[in-house]
RODO-2510 file (C-alpha; in nm, 4 decimals, decimal comma):
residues 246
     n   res          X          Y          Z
     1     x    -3,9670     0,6478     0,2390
     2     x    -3,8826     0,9933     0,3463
     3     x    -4,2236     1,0961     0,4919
     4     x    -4,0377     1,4557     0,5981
     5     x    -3,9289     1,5769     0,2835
     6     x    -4,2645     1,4577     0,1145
     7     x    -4,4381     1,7121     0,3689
     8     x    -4,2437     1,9591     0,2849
     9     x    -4,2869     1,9244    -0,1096
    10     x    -4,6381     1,8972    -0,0407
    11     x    -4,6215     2,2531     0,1409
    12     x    -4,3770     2,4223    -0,0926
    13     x    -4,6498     2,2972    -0,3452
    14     x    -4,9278     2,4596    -0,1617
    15     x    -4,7574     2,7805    -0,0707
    16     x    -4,7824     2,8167    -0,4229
    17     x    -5,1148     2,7811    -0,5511
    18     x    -5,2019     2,9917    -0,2628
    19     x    -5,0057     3,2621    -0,3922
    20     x    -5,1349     3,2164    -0,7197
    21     x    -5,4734     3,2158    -0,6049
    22     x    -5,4244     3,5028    -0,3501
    23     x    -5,2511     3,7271    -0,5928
    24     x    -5,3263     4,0829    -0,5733
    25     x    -5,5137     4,1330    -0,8887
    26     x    -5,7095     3,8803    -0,7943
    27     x    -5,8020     3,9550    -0,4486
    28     x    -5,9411     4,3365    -0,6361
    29     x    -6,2877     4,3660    -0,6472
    30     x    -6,4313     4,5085    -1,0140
    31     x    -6,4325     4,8536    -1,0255
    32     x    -6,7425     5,0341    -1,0219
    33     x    -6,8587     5,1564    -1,3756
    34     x    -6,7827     5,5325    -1,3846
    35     x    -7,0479     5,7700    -1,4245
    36     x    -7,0967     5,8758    -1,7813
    37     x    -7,3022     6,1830    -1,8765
    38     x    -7,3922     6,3691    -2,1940
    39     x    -7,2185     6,7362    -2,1280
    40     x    -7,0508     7,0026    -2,2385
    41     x    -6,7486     6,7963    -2,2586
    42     x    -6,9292     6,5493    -2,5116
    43     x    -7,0086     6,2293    -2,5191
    44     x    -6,7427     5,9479    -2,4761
    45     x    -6,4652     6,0110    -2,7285
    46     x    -6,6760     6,2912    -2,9403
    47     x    -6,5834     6,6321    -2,7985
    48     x    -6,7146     6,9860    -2,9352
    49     x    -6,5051     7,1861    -3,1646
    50     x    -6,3899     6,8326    -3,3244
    51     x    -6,3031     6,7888    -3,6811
    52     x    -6,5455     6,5487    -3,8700
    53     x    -6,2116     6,3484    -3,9627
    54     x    -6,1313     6,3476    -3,5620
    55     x    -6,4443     6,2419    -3,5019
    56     x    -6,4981     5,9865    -3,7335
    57     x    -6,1570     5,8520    -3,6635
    58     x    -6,2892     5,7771    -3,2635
    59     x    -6,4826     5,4890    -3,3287
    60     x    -6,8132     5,5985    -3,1347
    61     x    -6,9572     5,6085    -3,5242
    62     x    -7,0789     5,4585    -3,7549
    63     x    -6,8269     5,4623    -4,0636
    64     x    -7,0773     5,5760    -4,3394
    65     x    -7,3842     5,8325    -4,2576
    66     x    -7,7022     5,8426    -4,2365
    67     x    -7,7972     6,0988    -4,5157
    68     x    -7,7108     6,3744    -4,6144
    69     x    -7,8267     6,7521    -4,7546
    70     x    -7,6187     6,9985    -4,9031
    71     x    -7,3058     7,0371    -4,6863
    72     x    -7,4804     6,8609    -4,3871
    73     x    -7,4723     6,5095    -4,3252
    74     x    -7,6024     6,2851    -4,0492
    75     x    -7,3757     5,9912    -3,8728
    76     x    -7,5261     5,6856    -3,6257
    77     x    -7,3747     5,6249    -3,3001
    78     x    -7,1780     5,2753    -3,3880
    79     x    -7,3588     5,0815    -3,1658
    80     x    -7,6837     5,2351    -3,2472
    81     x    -7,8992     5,1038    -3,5166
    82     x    -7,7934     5,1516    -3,8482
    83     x    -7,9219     5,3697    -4,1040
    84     x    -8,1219     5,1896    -4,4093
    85     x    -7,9260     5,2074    -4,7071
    86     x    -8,1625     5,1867    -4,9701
    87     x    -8,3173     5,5010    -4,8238
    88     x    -7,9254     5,6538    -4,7672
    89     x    -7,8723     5,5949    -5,1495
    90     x    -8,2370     5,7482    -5,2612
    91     x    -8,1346     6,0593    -5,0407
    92     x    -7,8513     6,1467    -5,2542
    93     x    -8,0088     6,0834    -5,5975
    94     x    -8,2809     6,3115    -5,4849
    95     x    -7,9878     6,5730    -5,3551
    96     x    -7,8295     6,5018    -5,6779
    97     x    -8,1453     6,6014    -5,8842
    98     x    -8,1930     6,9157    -5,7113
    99     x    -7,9103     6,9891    -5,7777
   100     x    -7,9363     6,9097    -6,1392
   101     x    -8,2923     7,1159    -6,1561
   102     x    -8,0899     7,4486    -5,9854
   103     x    -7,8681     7,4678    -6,2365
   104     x    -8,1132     7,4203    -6,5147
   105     x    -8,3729     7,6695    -6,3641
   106     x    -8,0615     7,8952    -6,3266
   107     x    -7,9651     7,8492    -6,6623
   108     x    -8,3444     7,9112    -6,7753
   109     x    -8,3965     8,2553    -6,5568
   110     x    -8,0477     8,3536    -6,7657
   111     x    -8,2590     8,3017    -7,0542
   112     x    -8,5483     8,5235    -7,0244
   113     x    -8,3782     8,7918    -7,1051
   114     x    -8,4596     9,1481    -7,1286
   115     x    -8,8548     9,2147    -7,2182
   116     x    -8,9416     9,2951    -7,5452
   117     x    -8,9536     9,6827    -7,6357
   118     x    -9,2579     9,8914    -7,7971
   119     x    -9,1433     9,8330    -8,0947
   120     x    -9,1261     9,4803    -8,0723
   121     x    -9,3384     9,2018    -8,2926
   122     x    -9,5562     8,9321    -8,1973
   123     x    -9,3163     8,6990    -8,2409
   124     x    -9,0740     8,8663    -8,0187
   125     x    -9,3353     8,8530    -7,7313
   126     x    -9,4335     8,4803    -7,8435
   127     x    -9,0318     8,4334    -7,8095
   128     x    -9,0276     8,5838    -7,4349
   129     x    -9,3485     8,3971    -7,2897
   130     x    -9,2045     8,0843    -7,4057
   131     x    -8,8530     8,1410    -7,1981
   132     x    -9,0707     8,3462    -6,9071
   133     x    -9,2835     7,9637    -6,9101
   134     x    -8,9949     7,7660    -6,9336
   135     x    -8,7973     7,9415    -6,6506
   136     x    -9,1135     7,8792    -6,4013
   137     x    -9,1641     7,5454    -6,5039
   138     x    -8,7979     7,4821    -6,4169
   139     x    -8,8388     7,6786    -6,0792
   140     x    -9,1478     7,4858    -6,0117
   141     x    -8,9418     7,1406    -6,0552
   142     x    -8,6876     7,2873    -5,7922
   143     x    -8,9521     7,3557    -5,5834
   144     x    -9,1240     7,0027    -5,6028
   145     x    -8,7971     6,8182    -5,5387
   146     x    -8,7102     7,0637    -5,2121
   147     x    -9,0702     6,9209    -5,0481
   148     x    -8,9154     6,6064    -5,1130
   149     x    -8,6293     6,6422    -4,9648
   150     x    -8,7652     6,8688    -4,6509
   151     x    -8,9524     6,5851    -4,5516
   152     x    -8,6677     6,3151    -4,5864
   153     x    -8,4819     6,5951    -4,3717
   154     x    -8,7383     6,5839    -4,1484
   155     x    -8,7703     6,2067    -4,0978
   156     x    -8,3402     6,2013    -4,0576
   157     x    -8,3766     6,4703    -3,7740
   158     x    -8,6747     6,2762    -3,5953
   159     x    -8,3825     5,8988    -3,6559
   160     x    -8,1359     6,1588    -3,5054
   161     x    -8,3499     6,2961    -3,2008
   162     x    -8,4706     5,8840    -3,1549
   163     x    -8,1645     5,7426    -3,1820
   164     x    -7,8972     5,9993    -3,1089
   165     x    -7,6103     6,0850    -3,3227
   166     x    -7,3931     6,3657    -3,4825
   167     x    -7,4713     6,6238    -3,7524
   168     x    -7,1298     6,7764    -3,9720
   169     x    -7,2026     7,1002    -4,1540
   170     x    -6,8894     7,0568    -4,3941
   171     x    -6,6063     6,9896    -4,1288
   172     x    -6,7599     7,0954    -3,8276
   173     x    -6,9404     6,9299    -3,5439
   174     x    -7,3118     7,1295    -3,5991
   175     x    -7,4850     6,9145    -3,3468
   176     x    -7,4361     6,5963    -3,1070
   177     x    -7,7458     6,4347    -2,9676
   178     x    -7,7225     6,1827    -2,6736
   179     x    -7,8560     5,8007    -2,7020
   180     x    -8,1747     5,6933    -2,5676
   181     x    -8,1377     5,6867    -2,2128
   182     x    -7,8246     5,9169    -2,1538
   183     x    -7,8128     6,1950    -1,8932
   184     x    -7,7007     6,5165    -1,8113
   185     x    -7,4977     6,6536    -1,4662
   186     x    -7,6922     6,5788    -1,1990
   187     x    -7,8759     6,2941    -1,3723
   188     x    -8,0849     6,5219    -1,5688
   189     x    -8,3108     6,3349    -1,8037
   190     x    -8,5741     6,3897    -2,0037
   191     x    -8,8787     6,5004    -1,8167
   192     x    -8,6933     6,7521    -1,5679
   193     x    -8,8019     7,0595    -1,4473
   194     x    -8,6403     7,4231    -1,5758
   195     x    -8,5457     7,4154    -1,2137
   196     x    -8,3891     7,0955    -1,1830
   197     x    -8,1698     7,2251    -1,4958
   198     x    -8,0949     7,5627    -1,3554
   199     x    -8,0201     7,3849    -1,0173
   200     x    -7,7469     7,1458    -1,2004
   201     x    -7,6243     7,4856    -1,4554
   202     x    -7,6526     7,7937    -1,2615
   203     x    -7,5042     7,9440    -1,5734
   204     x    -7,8015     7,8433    -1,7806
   205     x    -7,9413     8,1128    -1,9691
   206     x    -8,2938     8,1225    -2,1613
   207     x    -8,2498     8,1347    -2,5206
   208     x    -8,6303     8,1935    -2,6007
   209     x    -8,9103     7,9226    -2,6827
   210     x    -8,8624     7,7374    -2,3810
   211     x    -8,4868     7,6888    -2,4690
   212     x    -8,1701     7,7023    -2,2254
   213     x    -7,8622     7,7223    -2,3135
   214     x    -7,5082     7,6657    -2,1521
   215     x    -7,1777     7,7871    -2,2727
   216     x    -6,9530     7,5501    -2,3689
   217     x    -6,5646     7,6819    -2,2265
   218     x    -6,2864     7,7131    -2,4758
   219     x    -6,5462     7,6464    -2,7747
   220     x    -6,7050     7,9967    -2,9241
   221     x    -7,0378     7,9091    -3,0594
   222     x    -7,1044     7,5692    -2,8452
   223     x    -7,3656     7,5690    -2,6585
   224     x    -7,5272     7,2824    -2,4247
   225     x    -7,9006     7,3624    -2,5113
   226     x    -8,2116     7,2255    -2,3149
   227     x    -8,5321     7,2277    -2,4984
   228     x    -8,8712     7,2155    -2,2723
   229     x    -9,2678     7,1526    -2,3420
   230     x    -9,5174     7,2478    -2,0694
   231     x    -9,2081     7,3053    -1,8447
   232     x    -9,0562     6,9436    -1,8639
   233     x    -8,7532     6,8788    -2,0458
   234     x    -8,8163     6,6951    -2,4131
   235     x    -8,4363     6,7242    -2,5388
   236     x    -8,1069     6,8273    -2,4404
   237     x    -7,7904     6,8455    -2,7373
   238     x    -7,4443     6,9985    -2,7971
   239     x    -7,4653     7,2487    -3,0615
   240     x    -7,2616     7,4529    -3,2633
   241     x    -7,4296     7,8054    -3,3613
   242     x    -7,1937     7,9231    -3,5479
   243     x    -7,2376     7,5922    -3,8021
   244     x    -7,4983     7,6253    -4,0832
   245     x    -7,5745     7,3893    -4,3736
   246     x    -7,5452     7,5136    -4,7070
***
């Protein structure tokens, strides 16, 4: 038996699951998680001065919304919790009827008509009270169905401030609202100080009711606003002032 050459097969053998083992990917430690913070960049992949098709196409939503009124609709952050969609599907019949009750209390205002003149007969006047009647009663049902829908607004902005998420007005980015638990520069969270804030964005101006706002660069009408109560910080969002729902 050749005891030599079995040696050296057993260390040719070796040398190699050493270097498999001691490869250099290997040998790398895991790389620390990079910081992530909610600022006027945007959050992950969602970026200010997006298109609601860019944004929709990164991912970091969910694919359907979350409700929607007029030319404003809601979307969940994809891994957030997901919006109920019963009460998605109940928001848009209601939008629908309103919609439905405008036009008819349009159509009844048209109605009314001129009043009747001096010369005029009872039944003329009978005529006109009946379409003056009819055009508040159709005003009123506008009006009912708008409380209805103020508060489901309401309820979608409190999911929104809860939850985080993104608001379109049409095709535009109105508003981006961090998770739970995200920060700003500095590791600004909720429950700062105005001067923690205006330490971390000398550039932060006051925009009035405890509000401060930073400019977002290269984005007119983006601002980074800070909202306090009692001089702590409560919420901090991306927001697009130039962006109004219709």
């Amino acid at each position: 038996m050749n005891i030599l050459g079995g040696f050296k097969a057993l260390f040719v053998v070796g040398t190699a699951l050493a270097a498999v083992s001691c490869s250099p990917g290997q040998e790398e430690q895991p790389a620390a998680p990079q910081e992530k913070h909610f600022d006027v960049t945007g959050w992950g992949k969602l970026k200010p001065g997006m298109s609601k098709q860019d944004a929709l196409a990164t991912g970091d939503l969910a694919a359907t919304g979350a409700g929607k009124t007029g030319n404003c609709e809601d979307y969940r952050y994809e891994d957030g919790p997901a919006a109920d969609p019963k009460q998605v599907a109940e928001d848009d019949a209601l939008e629908q009827k309103i919609a439905e009750a405008q036009k008819a209390a349009d159509a009844a205002k048209a109605a009314i008509g001129p009043e009747p003149g001096p010369n005029a007969g009872a039944a003329d006047y009978a005529a006109s009270a009946e379409r003056l009647a009819a055009s508040a009663e159709a005003s009123n049902k506008v009006v009912q169905l708008t409380v209805e829908s103020t508060k489901r607004i309401a309820d979608r902005a409190e999911a929104r401030e809860a939850h985080g998420g993104v608001l379109f007005a049409g095709d535009k980015i109105r508003m981006i609202l961090p998770p739970p638990g995200a920060t700003a520069a500095k590791d600004l969270g909720k429950g700062a100080t105005v001067e923690q804030v205006k330490a971390a964005y000398p550039n932060a101006t006051s925009a009035g009711d405890g509000m401060f706002d930073v400019p977002v660069p290269g984005q007119k009408g983006f601002v980074l606003s800070f909202h306090f109560a009692e001089g702590k910080l409560t919420a901090f969002m991306l927001f697009n002032t130039e962006a109004a729902c219709a």
